[in-house]
C-alpha positions in Angstrom: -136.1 103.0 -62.0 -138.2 100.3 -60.6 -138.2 100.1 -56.7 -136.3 97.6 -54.7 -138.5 95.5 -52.5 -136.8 93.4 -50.2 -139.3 91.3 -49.0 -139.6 90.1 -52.4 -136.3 89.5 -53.5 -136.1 87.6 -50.2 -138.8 85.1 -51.5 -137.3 85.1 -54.5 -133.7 83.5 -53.1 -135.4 81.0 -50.9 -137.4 80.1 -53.7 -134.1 79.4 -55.9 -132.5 77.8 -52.1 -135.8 75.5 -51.9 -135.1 74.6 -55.7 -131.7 73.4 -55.4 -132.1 71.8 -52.0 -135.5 69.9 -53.4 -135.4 65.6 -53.0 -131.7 65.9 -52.2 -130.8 62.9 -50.2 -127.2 64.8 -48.4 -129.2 64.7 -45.0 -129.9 61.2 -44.2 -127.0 59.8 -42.2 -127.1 56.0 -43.8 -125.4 58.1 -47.2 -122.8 59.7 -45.0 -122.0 56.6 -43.0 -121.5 54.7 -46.5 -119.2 58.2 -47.7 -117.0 57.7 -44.6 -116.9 53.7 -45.0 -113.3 53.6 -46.6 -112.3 57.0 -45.3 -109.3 56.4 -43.4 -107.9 54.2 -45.7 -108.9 56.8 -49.1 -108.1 59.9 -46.8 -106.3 59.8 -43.5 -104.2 57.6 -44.6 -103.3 58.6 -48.1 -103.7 62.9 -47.4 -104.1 63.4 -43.8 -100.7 62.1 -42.7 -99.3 64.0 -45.7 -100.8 67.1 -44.5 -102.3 67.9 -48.0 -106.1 67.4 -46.9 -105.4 70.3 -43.8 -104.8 73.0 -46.0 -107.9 75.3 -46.4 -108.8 73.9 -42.9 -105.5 75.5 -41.8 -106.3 78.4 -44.2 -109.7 78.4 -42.7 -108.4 78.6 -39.0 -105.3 81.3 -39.7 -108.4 83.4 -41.3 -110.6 83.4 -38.3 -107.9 84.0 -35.7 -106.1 87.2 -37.7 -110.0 88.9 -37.7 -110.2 88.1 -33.8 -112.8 85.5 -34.1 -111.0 82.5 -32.9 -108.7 82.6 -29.8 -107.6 81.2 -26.5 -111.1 82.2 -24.8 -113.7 81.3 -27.8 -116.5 78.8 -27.6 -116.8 76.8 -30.7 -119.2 74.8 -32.4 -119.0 72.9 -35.7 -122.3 71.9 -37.2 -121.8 68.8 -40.1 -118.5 68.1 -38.1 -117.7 65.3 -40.3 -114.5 63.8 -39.8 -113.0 66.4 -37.3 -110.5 68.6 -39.6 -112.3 71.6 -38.0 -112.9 70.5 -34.6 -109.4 69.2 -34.1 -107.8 72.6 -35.6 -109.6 75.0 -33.9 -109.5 73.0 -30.9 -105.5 74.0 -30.8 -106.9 77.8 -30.4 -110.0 77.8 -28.8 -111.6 77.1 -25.5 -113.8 74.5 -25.9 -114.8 73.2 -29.4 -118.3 70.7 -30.3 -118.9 68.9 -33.3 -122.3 67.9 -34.5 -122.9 65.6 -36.9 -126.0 63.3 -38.0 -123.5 60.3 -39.0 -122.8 57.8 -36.1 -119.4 56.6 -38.1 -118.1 60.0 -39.1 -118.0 61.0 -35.4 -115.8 57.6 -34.4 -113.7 59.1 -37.0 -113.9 62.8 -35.6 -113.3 61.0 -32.4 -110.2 59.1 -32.9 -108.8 61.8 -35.1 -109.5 64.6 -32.4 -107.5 61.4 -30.0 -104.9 61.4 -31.9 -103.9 64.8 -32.3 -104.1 65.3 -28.4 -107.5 67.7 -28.6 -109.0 66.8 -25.0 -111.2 69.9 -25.5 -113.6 68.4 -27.9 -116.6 66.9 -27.8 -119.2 65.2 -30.1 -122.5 64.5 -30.6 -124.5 62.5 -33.1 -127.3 64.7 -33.9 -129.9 65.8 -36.9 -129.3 69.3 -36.0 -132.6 70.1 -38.5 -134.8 68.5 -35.9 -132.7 69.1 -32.4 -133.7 71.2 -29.5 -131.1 72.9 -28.9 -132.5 75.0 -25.4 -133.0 70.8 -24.3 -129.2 70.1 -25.5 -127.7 73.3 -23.7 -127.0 74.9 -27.0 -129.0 77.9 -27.2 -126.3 80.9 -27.3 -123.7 78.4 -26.4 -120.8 79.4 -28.4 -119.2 82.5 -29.5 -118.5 81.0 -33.1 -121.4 79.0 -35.0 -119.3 77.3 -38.0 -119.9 75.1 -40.7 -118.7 73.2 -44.1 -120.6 72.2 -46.9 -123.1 71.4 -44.9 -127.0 70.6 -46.5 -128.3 71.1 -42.5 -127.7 74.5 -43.0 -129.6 76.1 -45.6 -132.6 78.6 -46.2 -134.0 80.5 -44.0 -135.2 78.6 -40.8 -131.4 76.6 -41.2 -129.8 79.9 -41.0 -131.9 81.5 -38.1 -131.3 78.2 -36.0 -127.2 77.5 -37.4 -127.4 81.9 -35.8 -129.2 80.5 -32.4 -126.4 78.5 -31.4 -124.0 81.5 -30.8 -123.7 84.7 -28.8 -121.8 86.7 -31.4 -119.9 85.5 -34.8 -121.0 82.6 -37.5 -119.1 81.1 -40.2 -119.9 79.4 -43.0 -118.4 77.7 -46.0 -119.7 76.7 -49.2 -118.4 76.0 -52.7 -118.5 79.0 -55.2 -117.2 76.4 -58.2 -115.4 73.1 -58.9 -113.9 70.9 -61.7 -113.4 67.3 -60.8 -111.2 65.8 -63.6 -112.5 61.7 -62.6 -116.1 62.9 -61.9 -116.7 64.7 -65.4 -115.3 61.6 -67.6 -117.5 59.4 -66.0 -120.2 61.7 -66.4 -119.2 62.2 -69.9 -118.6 58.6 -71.2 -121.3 56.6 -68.8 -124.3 59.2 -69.0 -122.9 61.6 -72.3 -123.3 64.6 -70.0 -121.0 67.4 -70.5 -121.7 69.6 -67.5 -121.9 69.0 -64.0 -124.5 71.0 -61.6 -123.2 70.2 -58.5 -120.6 73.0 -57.8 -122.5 75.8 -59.3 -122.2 78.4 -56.3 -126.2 78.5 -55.6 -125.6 77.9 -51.9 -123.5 80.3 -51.3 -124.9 82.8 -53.6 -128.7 82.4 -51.9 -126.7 82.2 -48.4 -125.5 85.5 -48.8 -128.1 86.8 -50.1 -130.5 85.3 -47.7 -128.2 86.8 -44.6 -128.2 90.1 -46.8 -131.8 90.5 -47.1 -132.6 90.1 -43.6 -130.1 92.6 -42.2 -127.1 90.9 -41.5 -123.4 92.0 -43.2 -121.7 89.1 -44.1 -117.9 89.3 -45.1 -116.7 87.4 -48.0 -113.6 85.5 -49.0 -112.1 83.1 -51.2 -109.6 80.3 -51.1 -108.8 77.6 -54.2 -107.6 74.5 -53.5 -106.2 71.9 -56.2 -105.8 68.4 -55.1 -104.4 65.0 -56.6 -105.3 61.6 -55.1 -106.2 57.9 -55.7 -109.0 56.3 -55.1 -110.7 52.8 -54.5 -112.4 52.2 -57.6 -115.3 50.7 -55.0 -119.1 50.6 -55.0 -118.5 53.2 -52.1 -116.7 55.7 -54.3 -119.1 54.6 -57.0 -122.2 55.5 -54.9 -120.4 59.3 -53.9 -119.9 60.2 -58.0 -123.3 58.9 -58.3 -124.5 61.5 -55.7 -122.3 64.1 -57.6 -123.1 63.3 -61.4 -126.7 62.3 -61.2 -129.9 64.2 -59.7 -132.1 62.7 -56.6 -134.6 60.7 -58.8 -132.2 59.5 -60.7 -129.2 57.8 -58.7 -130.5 54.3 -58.8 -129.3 51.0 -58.1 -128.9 50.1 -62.4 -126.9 53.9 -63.0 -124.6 53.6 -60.0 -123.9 49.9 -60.7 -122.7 51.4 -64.5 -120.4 53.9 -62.4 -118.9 51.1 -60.5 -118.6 48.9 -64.0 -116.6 51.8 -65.3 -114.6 52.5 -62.3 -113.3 48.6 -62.6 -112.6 48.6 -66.0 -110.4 52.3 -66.0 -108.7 50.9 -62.4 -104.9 50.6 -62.5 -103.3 47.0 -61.3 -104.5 48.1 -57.7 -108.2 48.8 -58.2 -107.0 52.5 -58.3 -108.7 55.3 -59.3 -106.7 58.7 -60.4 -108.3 62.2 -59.4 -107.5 65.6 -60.0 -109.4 68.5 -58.7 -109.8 72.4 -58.1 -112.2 74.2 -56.0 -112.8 77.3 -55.1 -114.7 77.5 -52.0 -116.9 80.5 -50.6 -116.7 81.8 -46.8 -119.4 83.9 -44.9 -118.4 85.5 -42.1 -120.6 88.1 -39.9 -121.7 89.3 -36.5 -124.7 88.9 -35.1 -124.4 92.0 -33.4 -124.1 94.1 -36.4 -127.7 93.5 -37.9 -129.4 96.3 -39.8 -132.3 97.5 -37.9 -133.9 99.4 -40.6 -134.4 96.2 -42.4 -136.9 94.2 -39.9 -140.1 95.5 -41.4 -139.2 94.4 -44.7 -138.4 90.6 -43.4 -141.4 90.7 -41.0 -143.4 91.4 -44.2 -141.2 88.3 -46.1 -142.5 85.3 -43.5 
């Protein structure tokens, strides 16, 4: 039986993290201040109000207050924010709740949202958190829940050890274990003949995991699937976010996503309409920083 080494297996996943995560453009916040552009006439409007888009956010919440995580006297902080879903539900629960996010529109969302539901125990700030200090901000340790969403800031190794700085005890984080996206494969099908789509294949939370595993900590998993029907703008907007979905980095350019947005107009109902029909299943890490393995810090000191 060959010997487990931990120090490389733990190369090994950030290796596969690096890989996946290499020339991706999710962190610059001009892509997510185009994604947000039509949001609250494509979401809020259309889901929002309907309750249909607060589901696994509400799922999300429920979870984290039945394990004791979430409650009356917690600290929050939510890194990649976004629009608020996260920040305005906990913020009926918690303390005090922050969101970060690196998009200067998707916080005027987060902040009118939070407004609207009555959450005066938010606040936001528009931040890279890769490159933020957080002992200058007054977030070092801050927080007795770190959490986050599909969010690119935090990934591999040094994301994880600064997402764990921010709090004094528990960390969340979600990611998406698989998906089908009914709209987003015939496009990729009948504009680029691609059959398969590698944007939901679970390596983030897999290497997450396994990352956190490897370096001592015990994270708890869970699952939730969520299916979801909508309508869409058939917009350069929407045709620039399946762009980001269908096509890698290098090749989303002006040409391909200008072939999306032909196709988009030409399969539009009589209101520039767009039907979509998905199902995802999404991945959530949950663990104490408290509860790291001691016997394991040779093995990471050897990893670095």
């Amino acid at each position: 039986m060959s010997e487990f080494n931990r120090s490389s297996e733990l190369s090994h996943i950030l290796k596969l993290q690096e890989e996946a995560h290499d020339g991706r453009a999710d962190l610059k916040a001009d892509m997510w201040d185009r994604r947000v552009k039509n949001w609250k006439q494509n979401f809020w409007n259309q889901n929002l109000k309907k309750g249909k888009a607060m589901d696994r956010i509400m799922e999300t919440a429920d979870y984290l207050r039945v394990n004791g995580v979430l409650g009356p006297d917690t600290d929050v902080v939510d890194i990649g924010c976004g629009p608020g879903r996260f920040v305005s539900e906990f913020a009926s629960t918690a303390r005090r709740v922050v969101g970060i996010d690196i998009s200067t529109r998707t916080i005027e969302y987060a902040q009118l949202f939070t407004r609207e539901q009555g959450r005066d125990n938010t606040r936001f700030l528009v931040r890279d958190f890769c490159s933020m200090d957080l002992e200058a901000e007054g977030l070092y340790h801050a927080f007795d829940l770190a959490f986050c969403s599909l969010s690119p800031a935090v990934s591999g190794l040094e994301g994880l050890e600064k997402f764990m700085e921010l709090s004094r005890s528990w960390c969340c984080m979600n990611a998406i274990v698989s998906g089908r996206h009914q709209l987003h494969e015939r496009i990729a099908r009948e504009v680029f003949h691609r059959d398969t789509l590698n944007s939901w294949n679970g390596r983030h939370f897999y290497t997450s995991f396994n990352t956190l595993f490897l370096t001592g900590y015990l994270p708890v998993t869970s699952y939730y699937t969520q299916t979801k029907e909508n309508y869409r703008t058939a917009d350069r907007e929407f045709a620039e976010i399946s762009g980001s979905i269908i096509l890698p980095p290098g090749e989303r350019t002006t040409d391909r996503i200008e072939k999306i947005y032909r196709w988009m107009a030409e399969h539009a109902d009589e209101d520039g309409n767009l039907y979509e029909s998905s199902e995802f299943t999404y991945g959530r890490l949950l663990w104490n920083l408290k509860g790291k393995r001691t016997q394991t810090r040779r093995s990471v000191e050897n990893s670095h």
